[in-house]
N, C-alpha and C positions, 0 to 999 in steps of 0.2 A: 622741609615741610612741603606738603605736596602743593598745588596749585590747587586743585579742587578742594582742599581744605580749609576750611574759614575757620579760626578760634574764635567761642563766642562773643559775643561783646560784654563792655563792662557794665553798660544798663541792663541788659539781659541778664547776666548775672546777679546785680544788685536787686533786679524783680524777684530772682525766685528766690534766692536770699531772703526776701521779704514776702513773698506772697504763699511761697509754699510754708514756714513756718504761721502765717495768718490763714492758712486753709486748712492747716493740721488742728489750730485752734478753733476757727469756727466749725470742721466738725466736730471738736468736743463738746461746743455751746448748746449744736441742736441736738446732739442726746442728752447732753443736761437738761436744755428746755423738753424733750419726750419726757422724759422722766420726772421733770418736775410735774409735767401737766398729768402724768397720767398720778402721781402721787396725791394730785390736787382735785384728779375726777372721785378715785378711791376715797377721800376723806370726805366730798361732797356725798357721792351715794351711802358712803356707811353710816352719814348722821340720818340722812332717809330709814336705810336698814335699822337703825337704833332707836327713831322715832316712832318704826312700824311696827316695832317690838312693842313697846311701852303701852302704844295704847293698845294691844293685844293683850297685853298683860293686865293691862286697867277691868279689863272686860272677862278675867276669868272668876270664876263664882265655885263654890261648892253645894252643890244640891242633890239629894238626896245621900247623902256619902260618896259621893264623889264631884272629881272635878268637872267643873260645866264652862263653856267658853260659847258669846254670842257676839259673833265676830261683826262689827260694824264697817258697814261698807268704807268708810273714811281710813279705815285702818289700812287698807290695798290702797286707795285711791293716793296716799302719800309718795309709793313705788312708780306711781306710773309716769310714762315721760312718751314725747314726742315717735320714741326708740320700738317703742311697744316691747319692753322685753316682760318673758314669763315669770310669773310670781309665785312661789311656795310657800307656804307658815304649815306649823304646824307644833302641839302643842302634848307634852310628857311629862308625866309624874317625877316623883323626885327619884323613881325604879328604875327609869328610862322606859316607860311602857307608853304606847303611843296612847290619846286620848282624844284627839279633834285634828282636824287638817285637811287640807285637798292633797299633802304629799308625804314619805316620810323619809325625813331628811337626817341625813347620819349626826351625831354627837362630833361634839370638840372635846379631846381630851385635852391637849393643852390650853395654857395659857388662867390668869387669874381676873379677879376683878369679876363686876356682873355681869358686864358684857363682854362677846367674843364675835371674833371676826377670822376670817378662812377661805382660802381659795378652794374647790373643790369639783372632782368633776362626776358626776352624777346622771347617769342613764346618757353618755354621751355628749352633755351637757356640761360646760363651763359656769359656773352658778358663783357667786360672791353667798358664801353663808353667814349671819349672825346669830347667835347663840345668847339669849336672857335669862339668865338667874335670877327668880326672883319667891314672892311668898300670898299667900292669899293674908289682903289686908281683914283686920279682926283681931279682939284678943282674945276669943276665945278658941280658933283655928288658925294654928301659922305655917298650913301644910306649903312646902316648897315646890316649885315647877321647873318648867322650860320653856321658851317659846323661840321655835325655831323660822326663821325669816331668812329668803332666800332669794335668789332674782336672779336671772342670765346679763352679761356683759353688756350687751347692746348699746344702753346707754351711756356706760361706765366710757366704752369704746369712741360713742359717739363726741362726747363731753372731751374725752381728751384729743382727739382730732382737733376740734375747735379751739382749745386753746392751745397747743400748738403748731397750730395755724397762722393763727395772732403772733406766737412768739417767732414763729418762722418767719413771718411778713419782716417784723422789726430787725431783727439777725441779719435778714438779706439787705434791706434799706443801709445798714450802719454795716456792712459790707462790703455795699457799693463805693458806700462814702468812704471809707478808707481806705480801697484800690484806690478812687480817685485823689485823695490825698497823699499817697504814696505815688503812685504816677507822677504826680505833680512837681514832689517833693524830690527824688532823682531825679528828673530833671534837671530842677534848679541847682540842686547838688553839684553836678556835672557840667553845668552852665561853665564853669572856671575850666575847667579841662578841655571844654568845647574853644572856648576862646586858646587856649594856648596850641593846641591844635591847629586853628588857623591861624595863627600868628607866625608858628613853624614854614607852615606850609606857606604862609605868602612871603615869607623869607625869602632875597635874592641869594641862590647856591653861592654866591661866590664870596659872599659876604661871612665874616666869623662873628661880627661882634655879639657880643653880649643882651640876652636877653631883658628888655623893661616889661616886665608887667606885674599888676598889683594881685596877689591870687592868694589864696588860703593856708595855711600855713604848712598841711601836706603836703601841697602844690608847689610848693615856695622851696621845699626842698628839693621839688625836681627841678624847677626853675634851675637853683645854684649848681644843683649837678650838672643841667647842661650846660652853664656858665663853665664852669670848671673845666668840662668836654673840649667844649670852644678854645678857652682860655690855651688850654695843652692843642689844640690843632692850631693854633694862630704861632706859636711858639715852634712846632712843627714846623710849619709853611715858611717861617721867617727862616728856621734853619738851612732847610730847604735850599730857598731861595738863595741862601747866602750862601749854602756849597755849592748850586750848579754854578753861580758867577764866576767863582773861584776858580771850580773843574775849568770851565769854559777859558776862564784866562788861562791855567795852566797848561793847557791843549791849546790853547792858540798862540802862545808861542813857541813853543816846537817846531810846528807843522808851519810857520811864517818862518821860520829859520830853515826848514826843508826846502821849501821854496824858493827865498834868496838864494841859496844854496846851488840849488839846480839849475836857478835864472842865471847865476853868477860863472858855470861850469860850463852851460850852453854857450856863454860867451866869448870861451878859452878855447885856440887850437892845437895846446900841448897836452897831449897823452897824460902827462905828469899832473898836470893843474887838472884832469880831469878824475884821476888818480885819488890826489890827496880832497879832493872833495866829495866822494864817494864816500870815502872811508871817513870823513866828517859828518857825511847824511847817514852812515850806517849807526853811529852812535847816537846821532840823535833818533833814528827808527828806534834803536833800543830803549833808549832814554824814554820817548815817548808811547811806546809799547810797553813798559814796565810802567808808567803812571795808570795809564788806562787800566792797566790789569790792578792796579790798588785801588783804583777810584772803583774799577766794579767790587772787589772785596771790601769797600768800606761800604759800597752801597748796598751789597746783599749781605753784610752785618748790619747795619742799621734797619733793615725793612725791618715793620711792626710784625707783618705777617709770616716773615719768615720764624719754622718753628723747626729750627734743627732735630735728629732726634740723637741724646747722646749716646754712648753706650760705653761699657770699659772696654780699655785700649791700653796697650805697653807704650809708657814713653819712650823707653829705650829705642826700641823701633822707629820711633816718631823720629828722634832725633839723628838715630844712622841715615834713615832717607833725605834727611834735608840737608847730612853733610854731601850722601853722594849727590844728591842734584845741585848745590853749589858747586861741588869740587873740579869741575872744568872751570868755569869761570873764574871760580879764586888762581888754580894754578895758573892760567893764562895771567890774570894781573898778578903775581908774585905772591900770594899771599899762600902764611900757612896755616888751614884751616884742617881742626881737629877734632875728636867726641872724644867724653870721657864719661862711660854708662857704669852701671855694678854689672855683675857677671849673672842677673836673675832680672827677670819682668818686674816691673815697675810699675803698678795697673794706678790707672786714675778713669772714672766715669766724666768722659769729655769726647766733646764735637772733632774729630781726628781730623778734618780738614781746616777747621779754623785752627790749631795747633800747630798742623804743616805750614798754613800760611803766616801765622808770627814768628814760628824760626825762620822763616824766608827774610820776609822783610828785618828781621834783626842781624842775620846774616848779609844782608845788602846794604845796609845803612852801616854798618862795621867795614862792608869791603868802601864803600864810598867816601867815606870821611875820613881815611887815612890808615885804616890799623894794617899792619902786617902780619900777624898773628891772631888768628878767630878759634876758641875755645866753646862747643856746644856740650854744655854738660848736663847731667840726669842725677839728681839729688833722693836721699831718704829722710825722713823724721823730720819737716816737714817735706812732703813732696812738693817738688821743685825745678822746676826748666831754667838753666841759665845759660846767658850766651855774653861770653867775657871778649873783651878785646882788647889792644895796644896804642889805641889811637891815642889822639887829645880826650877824649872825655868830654862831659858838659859840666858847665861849671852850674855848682846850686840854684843861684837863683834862674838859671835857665828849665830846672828840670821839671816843674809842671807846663811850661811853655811849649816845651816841644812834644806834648801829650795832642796839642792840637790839629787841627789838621790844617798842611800846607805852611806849618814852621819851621823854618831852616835852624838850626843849632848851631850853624857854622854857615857865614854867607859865601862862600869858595867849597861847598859841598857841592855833588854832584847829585842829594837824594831831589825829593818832590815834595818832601814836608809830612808825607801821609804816611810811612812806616810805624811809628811809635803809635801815631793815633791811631791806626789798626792793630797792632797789639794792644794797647789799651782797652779799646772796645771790646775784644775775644777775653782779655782777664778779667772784665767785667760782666761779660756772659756766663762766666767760667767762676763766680765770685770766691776768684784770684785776686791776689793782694800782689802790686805789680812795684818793682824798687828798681827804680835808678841808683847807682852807686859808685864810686872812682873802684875800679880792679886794683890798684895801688896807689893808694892817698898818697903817700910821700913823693912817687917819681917826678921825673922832670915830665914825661908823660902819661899822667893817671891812670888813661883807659876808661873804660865804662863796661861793668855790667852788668846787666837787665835780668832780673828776677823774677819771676813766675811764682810765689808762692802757693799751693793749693789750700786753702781754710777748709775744703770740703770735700773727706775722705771717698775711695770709692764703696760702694757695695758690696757684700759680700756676694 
């Protein structure tokens, strides 16, 4: 990640989580409240437009054979408002033929009932229309009419500003207040995360133990997690700690045996005496040169970080290379070491150097503890690395024992303890199923051979 990168924070997050869906809703509120208000101006002017009608309509007469209207000033005066907006009436037979008016204003065809209402726009004019069906009262004449009533926006316009204004005012008050009650509220939320936070952080690094603190029950779960964290690096560290001591002794006596050694040589003036304890420090260089080189192969198996990458590989090969890289050293010490592969590849998807190095060490720990004859074989159905010998063998109850590291099987051995435990570890990388076994139960001397089984084919 880059350095100039921040990911945002979790309050920041949890705001717009919460405030962007409360701004999606308040703006549905204020067009709800537009539209209520202006619903609520329309119903207000139309009961005016309804009332202007009426008594228009109070006020038509038939005289002379025809209709007559004496339009009282009060009838307009109900229309009028603050707004000043323009007023039309106007008044038709049941023909639709015009009879009286200052305007004449189109018909409604739809709609039932005696009264009608209509948006309309007229000589460039937005006008609200109402439309009055009604009859000249008499029972001698019940000729039918119209009285059309009309008026410009203005006030309609006016009226609904105002009350959504009001309803705007209150939307924004009870908006504010609950940003600030959400504000408030993450916060307090996060209050527990805030404290575990600093709890970590005033943490002494060097310290593992286990976290106290009393926190929510989400929280609670990160808590045990990092308990758990801890738990496994304190278990770590002990191990740790308790193989370098070990390494540490087993390198400090060698190299104190070199020492005496060479103290003890510088103090000889025979050739001879200086002779044979050469060739005493050369074995233990070897000796101690072969530890170190397991102790680094146990150590770059064990890293967490180390991430091998495998691939398929022939064991047969595996196993030829490791006879020829033993095969001077076995012949020097008498031994007779052999391979016995199929006449075809052998494919397993596996780490080819950790493979190299558990037929090394099992080939070394076979030449070390007695055997004479060392068999590296390459197995089918299941695939299988084995490395058979003629020594003594381990006896049962020793053989999860010598799985560990820096235990001797035989105290008159010449190994370091750490061979098996490094094969162990690779069959367990490899999850290989790994068998100690006698090469011949019955003999006077059993032998041992160490199995490799693979549980996990390769890929095609």
């Amino acid at each position: 990640m880059s350095p100039a990168f921040k990911p945002p924070s979790l309050y920041r997050r949890l705001l717009i989580w919460l405030l962007v869906p409360m701004l999606a809703l308040g703006t549905l509120m204020l067009i709800q409240a537009y539209l209520a208000s202006r619903d609520t101006a329309d119903r207000a002017f139309d009961r005016l437009l309804e009332s202007a009608s009426l008594s228009i309509a109070e006020q038509v007469k038939r005289q002379q054979g025809q209709l007559w209207m004496d339009l009282p000033p009060a009838a307009l005066k109900i229309l009028a408002s603050n707004a000043e907006e323009r007023v039309f009436y106007a008044l038709y037979d049941a023909h639709g033929n015009f009879i009286s008016g200052n305007a004449e204003l189109p018909r409604i065809d739809s709609g039932q009932g005696d009264m009608r209402f209509a948006n309309i726009q007229w000589h460039d004019m937005a006008l609200r229309l109402g439309v009055r069906r009604s009859k000249l009262e008499g029972w001698r004449n019940r000729q039918p009419f119209e009285v059309r009533v009309a008026h410009t926006r203005e006030g309609r316009e006016a009226l609904t500003q105002t009350l959504f204004q009001g309803s705007m005012l209150r939307l924004i008050a009870m908006a504010l207040l609950a940003i600030g009650v959400v504000l408030l509220g993450v916060r307090m939320a996060l209050m527990p995360l805030t404290r575990l936070r600093r709890a970590i952080r005033a943490r002494d690094p060097r310290t593992l133990a286990p976290l106290d603190l009393t926190l929510p029950r989400e929280l609670a779960e990160l808590r045990e997690t990092l308990n758990d964290l801890l738990a496994r690096m304190r278990r770590v560290r002990t191990n740790q700690e308790r193989f370098i001591g070990d390494a540490s002794h087993q390198l400090r006596t060698p190299l104190a045996g070199l020492s005496a050694r060479a103290e003890f040589a510088l103090r000889q003036d025979d050739p001879r005496a200086w002779h044979d304890a050469l060739d005493v420090m050369r074995g233990s260089a070897d000796k101690t040169a072969r530890l170190a080189s397991q102790l680094l192969s146990l150590t770059r198996l064990n890293n967490p970080e180390s991430m091998p990458e495998a691939r398929d590989i022939d064991l047969c090969d595996i196993a030829r290379q490791a006879v020829r890289d033993a095969l001077a050293s076995s012949h020097r010490a008498g031994i007779d070491l052999g391979v016995e592969t199929p006449s075809h590849a052998v494919i397993q998807h596996a780490v080819e150097w950790q493979l190299a190095e558990a037929l090394t060490n099992l080939i070394d720990n076979a030449s070390r503890y007695g055997a004479s004859h060392i068999t590296v074989r390459v197995g089918e159905a299941p695939t299988r690395l084995e490395v058979e010998d003629d020594g003594p063998g381990i006896p049962e109850a020793q053989r999860l024992l010598v799985l560990r590291p820096f235990h001797r099987g035989m105290e008159s051995g010449q190994g370091s303890g750490l061979g098996l435990a490094i094969v162990d570890g690779i069959a367990r990388a490899h999850a290989a199923r790994l068998t100690l076994m006698p090469a011949r139960p019955n003999a006077e001397s059993p032998g041992l051979c160490v199995r490799l089984h693979f549980t996990k084919e390769s890929t095609p």
